[in-house]
Phi, psi and omega in degrees: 000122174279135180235139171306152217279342164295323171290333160280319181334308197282332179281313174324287176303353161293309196276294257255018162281326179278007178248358180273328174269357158274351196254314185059177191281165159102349167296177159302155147313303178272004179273317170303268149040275169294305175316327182298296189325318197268344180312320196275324172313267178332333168256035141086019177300117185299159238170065164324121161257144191358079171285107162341123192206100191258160200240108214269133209205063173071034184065017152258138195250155204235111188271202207354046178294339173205154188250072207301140140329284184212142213214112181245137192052016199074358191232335178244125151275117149289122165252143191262165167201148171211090197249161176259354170197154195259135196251197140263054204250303156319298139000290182291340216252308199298311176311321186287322191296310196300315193307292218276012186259299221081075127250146190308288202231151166216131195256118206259153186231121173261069207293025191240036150177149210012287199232100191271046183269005199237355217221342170276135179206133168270126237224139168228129155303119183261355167279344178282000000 
């Protein structure tokens, strides 16, 4: 099922406020992660975990070059964090992935504070 790009969004971002208030901030990474996973799992999302993202290299294709967090429907990339401020170091990490997959959006998530509307920020490939 394709879903419009506001509308996953919205359910993504829905599930990963619910799992930041049952959790609050100061966990792993991978703790956030498991939890997402099964959320978006349950409200019936196909749900990729650290999915292979190989790096096409001068016509050699170079596997296990980057791993995405979570890859939802084939379209939206999720990156997970648990930072104390998000830099553009991130930024950049998030671009390339949506740039070397072709995926439209991607949501970079910082569960490592207060409130998490403050830890999200959203991406459009401008190369599609």
């Amino acid at each position: 099922m394709r879903f419009a790009e506001g509308q996953l969004t919205s359910i993504v971002i829905g599930k990963a406020i619910e799992v930041h208030r049952a959790l609050g901030p100061g966990l792993l990474e991978s703790a956030y992660q498991e939890c997402l996973l099964y959320e978006l799992q349950e409200a019936g999302l196909f749900v990729e975990r650290e999915k292979a993202l190989p790096i096409i290299y001068k016509d050699v294709r170079l596997e296990h070059g980057y791993r995405l967090d979570l890859l939802v429907e084939g379209q939206l990339v999720i990156e997970l964090k648990t930072v104390e401020q998000l830099t553009d170091v991130h930024t950049a990490q998030i671009l390339t992935y949506l740039r070397l997959g072709a995926f439209p959006l991607g949501l970079l998530i910082n569960f490592h504070v207060k409130m998490l509307r403050e830890g999200i920020r959203r991406y459009a490939n401008s190369s599609l």
